[in-house]
C-alpha positions in Angstrom: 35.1 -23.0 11.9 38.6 -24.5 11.0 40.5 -23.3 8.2 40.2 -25.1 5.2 36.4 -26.3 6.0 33.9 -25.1 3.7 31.4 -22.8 5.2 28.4 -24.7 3.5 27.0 -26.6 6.4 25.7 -30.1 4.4 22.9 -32.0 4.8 23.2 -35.4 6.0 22.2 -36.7 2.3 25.1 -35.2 1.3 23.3 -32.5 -0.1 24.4 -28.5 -0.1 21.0 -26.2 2.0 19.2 -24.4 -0.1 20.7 -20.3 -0.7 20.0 -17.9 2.4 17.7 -15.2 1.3 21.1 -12.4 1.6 22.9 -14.9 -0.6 20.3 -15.0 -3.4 19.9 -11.2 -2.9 23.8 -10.8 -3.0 23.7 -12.5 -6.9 20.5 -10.8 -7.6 22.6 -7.3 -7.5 25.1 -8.8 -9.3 22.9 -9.7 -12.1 22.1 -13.5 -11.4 19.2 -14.6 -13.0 19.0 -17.9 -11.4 19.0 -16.4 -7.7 16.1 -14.1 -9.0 14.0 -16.9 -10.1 14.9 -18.7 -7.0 13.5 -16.0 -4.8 10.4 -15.2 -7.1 9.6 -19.1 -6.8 10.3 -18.9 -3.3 8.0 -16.2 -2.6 5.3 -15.9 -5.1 2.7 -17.9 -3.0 3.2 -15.9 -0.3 2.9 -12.4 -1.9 -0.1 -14.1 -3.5 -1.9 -15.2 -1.1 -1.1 -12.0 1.3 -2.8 -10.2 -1.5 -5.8 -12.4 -1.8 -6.3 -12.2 2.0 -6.2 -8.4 1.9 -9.8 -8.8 -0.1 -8.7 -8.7 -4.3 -9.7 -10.6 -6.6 -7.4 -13.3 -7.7 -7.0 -11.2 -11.2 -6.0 -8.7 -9.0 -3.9 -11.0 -6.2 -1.7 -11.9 -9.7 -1.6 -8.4 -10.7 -0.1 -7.4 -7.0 2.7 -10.4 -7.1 4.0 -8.9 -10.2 4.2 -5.6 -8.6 5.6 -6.7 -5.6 8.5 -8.1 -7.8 9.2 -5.3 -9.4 9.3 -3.2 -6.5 11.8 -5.3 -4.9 13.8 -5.2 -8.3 13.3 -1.5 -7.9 14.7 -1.8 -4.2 17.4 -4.4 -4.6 20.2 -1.8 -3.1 18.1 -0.1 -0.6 17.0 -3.5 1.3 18.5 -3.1 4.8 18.4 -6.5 6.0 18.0 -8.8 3.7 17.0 -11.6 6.2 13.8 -10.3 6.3 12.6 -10.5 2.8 9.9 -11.8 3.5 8.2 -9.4 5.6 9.5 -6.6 3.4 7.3 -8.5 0.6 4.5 -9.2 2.5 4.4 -5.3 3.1 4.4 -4.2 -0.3 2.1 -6.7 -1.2 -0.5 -5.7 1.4 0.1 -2.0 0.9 -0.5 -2.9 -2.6 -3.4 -4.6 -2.3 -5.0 -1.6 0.1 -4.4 0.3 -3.0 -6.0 -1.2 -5.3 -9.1 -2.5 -2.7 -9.7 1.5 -2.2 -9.4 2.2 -6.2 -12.2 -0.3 -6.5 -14.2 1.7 -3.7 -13.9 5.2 -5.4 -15.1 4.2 -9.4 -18.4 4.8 -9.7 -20.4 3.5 -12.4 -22.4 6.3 -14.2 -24.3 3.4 -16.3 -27.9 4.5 -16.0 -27.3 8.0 -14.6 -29.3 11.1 -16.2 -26.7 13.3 -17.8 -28.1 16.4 -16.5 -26.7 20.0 -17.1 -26.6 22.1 -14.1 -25.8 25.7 -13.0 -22.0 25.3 -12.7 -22.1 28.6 -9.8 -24.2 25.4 -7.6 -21.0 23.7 -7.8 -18.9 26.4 -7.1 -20.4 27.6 -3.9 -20.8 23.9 -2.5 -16.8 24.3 -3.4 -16.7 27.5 -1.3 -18.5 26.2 1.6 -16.4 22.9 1.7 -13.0 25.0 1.4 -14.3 27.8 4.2 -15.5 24.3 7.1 -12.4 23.1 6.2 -10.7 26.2 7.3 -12.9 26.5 10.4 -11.8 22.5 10.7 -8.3 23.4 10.6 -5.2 21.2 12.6 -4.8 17.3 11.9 -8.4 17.3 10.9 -8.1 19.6 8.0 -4.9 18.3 6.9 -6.1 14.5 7.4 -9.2 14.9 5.0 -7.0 17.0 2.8 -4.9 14.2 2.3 -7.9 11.2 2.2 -9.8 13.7 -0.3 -7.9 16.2 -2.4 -4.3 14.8 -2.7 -3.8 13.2 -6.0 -1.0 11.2 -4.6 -4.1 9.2 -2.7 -1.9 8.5 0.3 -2.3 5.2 2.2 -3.7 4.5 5.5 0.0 3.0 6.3 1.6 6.9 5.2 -1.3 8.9 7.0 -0.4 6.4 10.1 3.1 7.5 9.8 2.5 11.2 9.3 -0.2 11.3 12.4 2.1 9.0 14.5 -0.8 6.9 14.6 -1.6 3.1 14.1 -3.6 2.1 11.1 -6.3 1.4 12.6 -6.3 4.6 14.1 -6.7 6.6 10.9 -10.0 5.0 10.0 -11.8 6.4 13.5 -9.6 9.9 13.3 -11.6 10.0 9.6 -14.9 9.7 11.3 -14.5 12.2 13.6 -13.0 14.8 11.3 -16.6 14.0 9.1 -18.2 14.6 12.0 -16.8 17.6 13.2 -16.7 19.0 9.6 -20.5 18.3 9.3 -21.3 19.9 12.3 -19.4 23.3 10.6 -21.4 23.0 7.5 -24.8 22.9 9.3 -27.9 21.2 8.1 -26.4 20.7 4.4 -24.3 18.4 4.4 -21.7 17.4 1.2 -20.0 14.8 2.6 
């Protein structure tokens, strides 16, 4: 570029291109609200529709673009390249959507279920035979069922990927063999 010439490239009606997305980002973190509505209209379909395509309901879809938003207000100084925005939201709109697809999967409606009392030491040793196979389990097993299980952080698939130094798709079949083994340590009762 020559001296003098404006570094806005025009368009041949004259007009200025739209913002880059590390322009908008750049007057988001310096408090511009018009770059922020700018990038939320530029990207709400996306995050959308990447939630409605990772199986929620479109209450939910709606629920996950706001979320997605606020995370990326959350993470306006830690983006590392802002040029790629949009997979960074498409990310955090799937892993969202995960999320709330596997808190739909655990409730459990107890409409219609007997409340019956039970001997409490019945759930105690299922407790102790549980904690004892996992023992015998031990290694990534133990520590992968752990996590799926008993950590009330409820890790994602993506995390346990990363922790394993596995793929994603490689946590659902690790899961299955863990069960498997795990049954086969309990015996003929199986809890799981």
């Amino acid at each position: 570029m020559t001296e003098g010439r404006s570094h806005f490239v025009r368009h041949r009606d004259g007009s200025e291109p739209p913002p880059s997305d590390a322009e908008l980002l750049a007057r988001c973190r310096a408090g511009g609200a018009a770059a922020w509505d700018t990038l939320v209209g530029r990207y709400e379909r996306l995050v959308f529709t990447v939630a409605l395509r990772n199986g929620v309901s479109r209450e939910d879809a709606a629920d996950i673009t706001q979320s997605t938003f606020v995370a990326l207000l959350d993470a306006l100084d830690r983006i590392r390249d802002d040029e790629r925005l949009p997979s960074w939201l498409m990310t955090v709109a799937r892993r969202n959507a995960w999320r709330v697809r596997g808190a739909s999967r655990r409730e459990v409606s107890l409409d219609g279920v007997e409340d019956v009392a039970h001997e409490p030491t019945v759930d105690w040793e299922t407790y102790l035979a549980l904690h004892e196979a996992l023992g015998q389990l031990g290694g990534n097993c133990r520590e992968l069922l752990v996590a799926l299980y008993f950590d009330p952080a409820e890790p994602s698939y993506a995390q346990l990927a990363q922790r394993f130094g596995r793929s994603i798709g490689g946590i659902g079949p690790m899961r299955g063999r863990c069960l498997d083994r795990l049954r086969s340590i309990l015996g003929e009762e199986t809890f799981l």
